[in-house]
N, C-alpha and C positions, 0 to 999 in steps of 0.2 A: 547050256548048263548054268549061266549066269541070271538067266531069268528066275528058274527053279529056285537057285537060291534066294534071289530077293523075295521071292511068294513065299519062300517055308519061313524068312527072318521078318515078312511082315505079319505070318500068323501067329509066329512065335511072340510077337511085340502085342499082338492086339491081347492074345493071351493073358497075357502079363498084363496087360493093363484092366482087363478086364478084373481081372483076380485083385487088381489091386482098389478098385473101385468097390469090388464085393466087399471087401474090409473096413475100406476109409466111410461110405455112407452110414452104416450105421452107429462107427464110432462117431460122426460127427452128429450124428442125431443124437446120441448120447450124451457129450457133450454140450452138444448148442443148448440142446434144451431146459437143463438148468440155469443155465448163462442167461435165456431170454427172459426168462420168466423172472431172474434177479432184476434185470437191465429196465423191465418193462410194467416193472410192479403190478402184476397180473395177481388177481386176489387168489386164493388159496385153493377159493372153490371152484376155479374157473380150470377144464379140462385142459386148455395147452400147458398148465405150470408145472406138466406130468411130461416126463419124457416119453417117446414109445418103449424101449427098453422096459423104465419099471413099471408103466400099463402092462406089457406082456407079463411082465414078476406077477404081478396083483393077478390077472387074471387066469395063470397057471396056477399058483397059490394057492386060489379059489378052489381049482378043482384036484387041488388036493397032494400032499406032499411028494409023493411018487411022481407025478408031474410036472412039479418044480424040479424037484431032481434032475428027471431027465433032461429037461428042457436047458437047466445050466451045464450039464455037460455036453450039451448036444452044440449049444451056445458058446461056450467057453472058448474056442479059439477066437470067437470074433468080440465078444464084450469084455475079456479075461475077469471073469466075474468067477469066486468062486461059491459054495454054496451058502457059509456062515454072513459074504458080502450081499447078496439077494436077500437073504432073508433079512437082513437089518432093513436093507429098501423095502420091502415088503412093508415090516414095522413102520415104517416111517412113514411109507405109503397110507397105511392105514388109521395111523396116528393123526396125518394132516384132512383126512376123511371125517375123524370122529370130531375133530377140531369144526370142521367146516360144517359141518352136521348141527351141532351146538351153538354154533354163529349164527345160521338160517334158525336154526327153533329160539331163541332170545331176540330175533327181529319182534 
């Protein structure tokens, strides 16, 4: 009876760690990624100074509001993002595009 139990508390632990991993990777993509791009002076136009999070924003965006919608609720327990917050990345996102756009065309 003693075995059972340690097999059902080490599934229960992998469980839990797993679930907990699910959480922590992408908030730390989330995080790291502005951090590097500050630490690393990575130029504007250069694709890592993007995190994955607001690439995914921009590229749900793209196709179209109803899809940003869902995708931040679908989202939301793991980036706690809500919808007026995305959309500002969005903005921002797009702001630093038309920026880098206008740097390349005045080389």
């Amino acid at each position: 009876m003693a075995r059972l139990d340690q097999e059902a508390l080490f599934t229960h632990c992998v469980r839990v760690s797993m679930q907990c991993l699910a959480v922590a990777v992408p908030l730390l993509l989330m995080v790291h990624g502005p951090v590097q791009a500050a630490t690393t002076r990575v130029s504007a136009c250069e694709p890592t100074s993007v995190s994955t999070p607001d690439r995914r924003l921009v590229a749900k965006a793209d196709e179209g509001a109803g899809s940003l919608r869902r995708y931040v609720e679908r989202t939301q327990p793991i980036f706690q993002l809500d919808l007026a917050t995305a959309v500002q990345r969005v903005e921002r996102q797009r702001g630093a595009d038309a920026a880098c756009s206008a740097a390349v065309a005045s080389r």
